[in-house]
C-alpha positions as CSV (number, residue, x, y, z in Angstrom):
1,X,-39.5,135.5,-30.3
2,X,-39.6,131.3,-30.3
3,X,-37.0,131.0,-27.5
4,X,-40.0,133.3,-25.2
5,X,-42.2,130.8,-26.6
6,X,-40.0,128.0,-25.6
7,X,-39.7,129.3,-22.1
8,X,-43.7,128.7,-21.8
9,X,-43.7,125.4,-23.5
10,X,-42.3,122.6,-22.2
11,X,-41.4,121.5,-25.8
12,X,-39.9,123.1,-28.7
13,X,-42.0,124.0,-31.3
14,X,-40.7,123.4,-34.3
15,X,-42.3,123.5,-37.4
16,X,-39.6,123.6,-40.2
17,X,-39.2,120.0,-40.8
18,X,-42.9,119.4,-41.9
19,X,-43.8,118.6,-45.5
20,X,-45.7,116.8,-47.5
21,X,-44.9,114.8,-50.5
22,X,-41.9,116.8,-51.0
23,X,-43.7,120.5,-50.3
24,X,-42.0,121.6,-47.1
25,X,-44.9,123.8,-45.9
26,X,-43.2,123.3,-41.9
27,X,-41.0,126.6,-43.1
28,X,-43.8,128.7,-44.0
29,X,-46.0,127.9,-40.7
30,X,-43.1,129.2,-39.0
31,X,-42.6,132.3,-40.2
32,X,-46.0,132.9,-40.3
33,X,-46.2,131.8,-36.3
34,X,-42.7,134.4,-35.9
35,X,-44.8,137.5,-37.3
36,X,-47.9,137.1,-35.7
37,X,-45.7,137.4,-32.8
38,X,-43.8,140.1,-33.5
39,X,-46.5,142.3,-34.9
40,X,-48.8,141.3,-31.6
41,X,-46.1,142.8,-29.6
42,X,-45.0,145.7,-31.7
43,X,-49.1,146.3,-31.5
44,X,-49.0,146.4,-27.8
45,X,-46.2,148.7,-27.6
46,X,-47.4,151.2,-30.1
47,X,-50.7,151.2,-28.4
48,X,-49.2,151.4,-24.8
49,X,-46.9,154.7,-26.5
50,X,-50.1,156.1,-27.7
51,X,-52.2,155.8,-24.6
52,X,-49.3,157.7,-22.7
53,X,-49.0,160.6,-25.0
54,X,-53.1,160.8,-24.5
55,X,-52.8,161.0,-20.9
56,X,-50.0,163.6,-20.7
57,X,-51.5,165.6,-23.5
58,X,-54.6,165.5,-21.1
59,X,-52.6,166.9,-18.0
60,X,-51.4,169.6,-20.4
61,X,-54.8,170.8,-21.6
62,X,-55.3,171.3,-17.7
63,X,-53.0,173.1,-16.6
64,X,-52.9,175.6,-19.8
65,X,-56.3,176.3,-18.8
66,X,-57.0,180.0,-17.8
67,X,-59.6,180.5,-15.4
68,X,-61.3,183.7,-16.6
69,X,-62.6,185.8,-13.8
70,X,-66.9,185.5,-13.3
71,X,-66.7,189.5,-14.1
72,X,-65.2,189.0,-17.4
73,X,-67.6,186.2,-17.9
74,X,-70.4,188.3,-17.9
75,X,-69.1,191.2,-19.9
76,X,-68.1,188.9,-22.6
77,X,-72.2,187.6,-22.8
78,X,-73.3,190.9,-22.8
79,X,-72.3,192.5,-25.9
């Protein structure tokens, strides 16, 4: 995912080389940077999936709709 992040900056960012007196904490900002990433775009994928299947599941309600004839209607309220 860094080399699409890359493309938008002009610079590389590059956080593994950071640390201070001798904790090398650069490593774990960039892991942390690669998954927030990664899970924002598997989020946006799953969601996209899921409002799909909603909307074809919606087109299938309609058409497995009967349409029940007004006569039948009215026998059915009137026991």
């Amino acid at each position: 995912m860094m080399p699409i992040i890359a493309l938008v900056f002009p610079s590389k960012p590059d956080f593994t080389n950071l640390a201070w007196e001798g904790i090398k904490y650069g490593n774990f900002i960039q892991v942390s940077i690669d998954f927030l990433i990664t899970a924002f775009a598997i989020f946006i994928f799953v969601k996209a999936i899921n409002t799909a299947k909603d909307k074809m599941s919606k087109e299938e309600e309609a058409e497995e709709t009967v349409e029940v004839d007004s006569k039948e209607e009215l026998l059915k309220r009137n026991p």
